[in-house]
N, C-alpha and C positions, 0 to 999 in steps of 0.2 A: 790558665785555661788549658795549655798543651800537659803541663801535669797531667788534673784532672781528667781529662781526654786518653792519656796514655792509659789510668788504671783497668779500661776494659781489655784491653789489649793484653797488659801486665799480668790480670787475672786468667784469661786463656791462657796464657805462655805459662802458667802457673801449673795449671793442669794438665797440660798435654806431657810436659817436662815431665811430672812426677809418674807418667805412665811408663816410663821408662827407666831398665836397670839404673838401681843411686852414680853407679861411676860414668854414665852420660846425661844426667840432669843439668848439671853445671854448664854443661859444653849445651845441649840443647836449648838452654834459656839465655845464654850471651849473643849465641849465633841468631836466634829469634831476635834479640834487641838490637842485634849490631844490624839485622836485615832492615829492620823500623828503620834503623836510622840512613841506613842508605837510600832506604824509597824515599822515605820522606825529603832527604838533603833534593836527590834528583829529579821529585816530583818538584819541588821550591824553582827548580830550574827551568820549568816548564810550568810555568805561572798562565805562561798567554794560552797555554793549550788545556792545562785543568779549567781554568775558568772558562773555556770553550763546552769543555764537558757537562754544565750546567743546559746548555740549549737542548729545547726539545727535538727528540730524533722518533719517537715515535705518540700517536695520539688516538686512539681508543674513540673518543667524542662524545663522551658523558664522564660527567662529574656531579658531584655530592650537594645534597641540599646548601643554597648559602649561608654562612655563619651570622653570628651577630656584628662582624664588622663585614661584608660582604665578600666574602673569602669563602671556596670551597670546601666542605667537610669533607671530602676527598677528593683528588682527580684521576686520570689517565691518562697526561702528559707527559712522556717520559725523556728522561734526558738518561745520556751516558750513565751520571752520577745514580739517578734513581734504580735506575736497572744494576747498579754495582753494586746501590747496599740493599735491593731485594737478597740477590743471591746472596752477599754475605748474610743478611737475616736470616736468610731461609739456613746456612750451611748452620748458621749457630743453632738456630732453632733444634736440627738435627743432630749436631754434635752432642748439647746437653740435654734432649732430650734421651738419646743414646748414652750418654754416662749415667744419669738421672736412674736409668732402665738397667744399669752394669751394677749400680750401688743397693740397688733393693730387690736385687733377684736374689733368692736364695741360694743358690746353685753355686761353691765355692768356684767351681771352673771356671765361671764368670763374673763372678764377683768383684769388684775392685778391692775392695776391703775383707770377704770373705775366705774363712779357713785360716789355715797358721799362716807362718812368715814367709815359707818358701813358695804356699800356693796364693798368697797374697802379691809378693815379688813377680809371680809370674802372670799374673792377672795384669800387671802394669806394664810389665813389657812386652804385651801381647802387642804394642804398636813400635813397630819400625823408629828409628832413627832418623833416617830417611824421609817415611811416611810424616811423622812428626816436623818436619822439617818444610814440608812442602804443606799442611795444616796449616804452619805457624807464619807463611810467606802467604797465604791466600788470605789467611783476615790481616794481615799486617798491611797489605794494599787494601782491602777496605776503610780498617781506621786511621791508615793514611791520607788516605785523600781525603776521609770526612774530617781529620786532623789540619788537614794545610787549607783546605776550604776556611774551615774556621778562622785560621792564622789569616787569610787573605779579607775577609771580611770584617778584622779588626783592624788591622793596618796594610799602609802602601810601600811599606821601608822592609826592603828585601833583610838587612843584616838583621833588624828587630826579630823578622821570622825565624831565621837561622838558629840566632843564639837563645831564640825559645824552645825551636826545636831542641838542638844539643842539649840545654840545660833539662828538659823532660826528661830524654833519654837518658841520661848520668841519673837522673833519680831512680827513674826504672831500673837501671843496670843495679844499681845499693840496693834496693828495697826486691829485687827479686830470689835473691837467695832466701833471706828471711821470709819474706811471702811466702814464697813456696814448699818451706819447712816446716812451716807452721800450718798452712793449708793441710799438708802430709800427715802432722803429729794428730788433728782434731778431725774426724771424718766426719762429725756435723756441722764442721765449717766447711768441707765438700760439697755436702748438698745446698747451703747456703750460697757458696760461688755458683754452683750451677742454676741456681734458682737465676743470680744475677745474669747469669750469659744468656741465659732464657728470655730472660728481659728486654736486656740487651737486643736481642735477636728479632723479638716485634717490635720493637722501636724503631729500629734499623728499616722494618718492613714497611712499617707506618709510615715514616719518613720517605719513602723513597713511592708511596703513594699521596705525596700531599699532604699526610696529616702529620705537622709539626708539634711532639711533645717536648715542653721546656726542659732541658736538660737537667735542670737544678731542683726538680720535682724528682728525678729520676736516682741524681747523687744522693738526694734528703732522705728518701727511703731504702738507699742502699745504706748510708750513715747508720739511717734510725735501726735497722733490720741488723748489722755489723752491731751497733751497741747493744742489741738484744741478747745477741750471739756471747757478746764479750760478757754478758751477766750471767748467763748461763753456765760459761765455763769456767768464770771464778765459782760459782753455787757450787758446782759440781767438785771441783779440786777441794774445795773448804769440807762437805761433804764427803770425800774419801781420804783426808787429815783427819777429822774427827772418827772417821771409823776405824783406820789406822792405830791410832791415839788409842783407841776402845777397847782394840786388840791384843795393844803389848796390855794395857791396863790388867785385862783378864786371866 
């Protein structure tokens, strides 16, 4: 489940990474993961005070038709927690709303992927190092804590948390170079990741107003939507082999 849980995470750090000159990508995506894993070891340690963060601290006084098991279709009872992953929704919401808007503008000056190599390169390093850094620590405490939430409502045995934790983040750490190469190589798997953080982003909102989406509705259609993606761009490669092929032929 901390897997799982890491690849929204992993998919941001993907993206902000690659906005940045090739010879600080590397360094921005460990430092991003080495960050996860220190919030996370140090929120584990503060188990009695995250789960304090669950109580409600502010209350609005209206909520949403009752469901069919007598449960609100919304509320506005808000606890620490809810109020942390509004904001982070709302940041993601914005962030890939704002790449989304980078990628389909015509305008090579702002285009992420528009114009040749050099005004593409600079299209991506138009964010800080820095800037990127503090990005990538501000949803890193959001899906930390909705990270060790979850660890803590599976189990009461601190070292099982731990060594989920750690074991997450070691995958993270392998799978984010390749992630994020591969993200770079195919720009319509760009808009696909952003699609997902978009996603991500009203769930996050939803959630932190009462309405709980199953998570595993959420991975299936990022799966199914990923498999799409992956047929597409075998079609496509097979498609310019064969034209290739056509050309020496000629």
């Amino acid at each position: 489940m901390e897997i799982v849980l890491g690849i929204d995470n992993l998919i941001f750090i993907s993206i902000l990474s690659n906005k940045l000159p090739p010879e600080q990508r590397q360094k921005a995506r460990r430092t991003g993961i080495a960050l996860a894993l220190i919030m996370r070891l140090g929120l584990l340690t503060t188990i009695a005070w995250l789960v304090g963060l669950t109580a409600p601290v502010i209350d609005l006084g209206f909520q949403g038709a009752p469901g069919p098991h007598g449960e609100p279709s919304f509320e506005t009872q808000f606890s620490w927690r809810d109020l942390i992953l509004i904001a982070g929704g709302l940041f993601l919401v914005w962030k890939a709303t704002k790449e989304i808007h980078h990628n389909v503008d015509p305008s090579p000056a702002q285009s992420v992927f528009g114009g040749d190599e050099a005004k593409g390169v600079a299209g991506k390093a138009a964010l800080s190092f820095g800037a990127a850094i503090v990005q990538i620590l501000l949803l890193d405490l959001v899906f930390s804590i909705d990270s060790i939430l979850t660890a803590v409502g599976m189990t009461d045995h601190l070292p099982i948390m731990v060594v989920a934790v750690i074991s997450a983040v070691v995958v993270m750490l392998v799978a984010a170079d390749p992630l994020a190469n591969f993200i770079n190589q195919n720009p319509t798997v760009v808009m696909l990741a952003l699609g997902f953080l978009l996603m991500i982003g009203v769930v996050l909102i939803a959630d932190g107003f009462g309405v709980h989406v199953p998570k595993g509705y959420i991975y299936v259609a990022m799966a199914f939507s990923a498999g799409v993606e992956a047929l597409n761009i075998w079609a496509r490669k097979r498609r310019e082999r064969a034209e290739a092929l056509a050309a020496e032929g000629g």
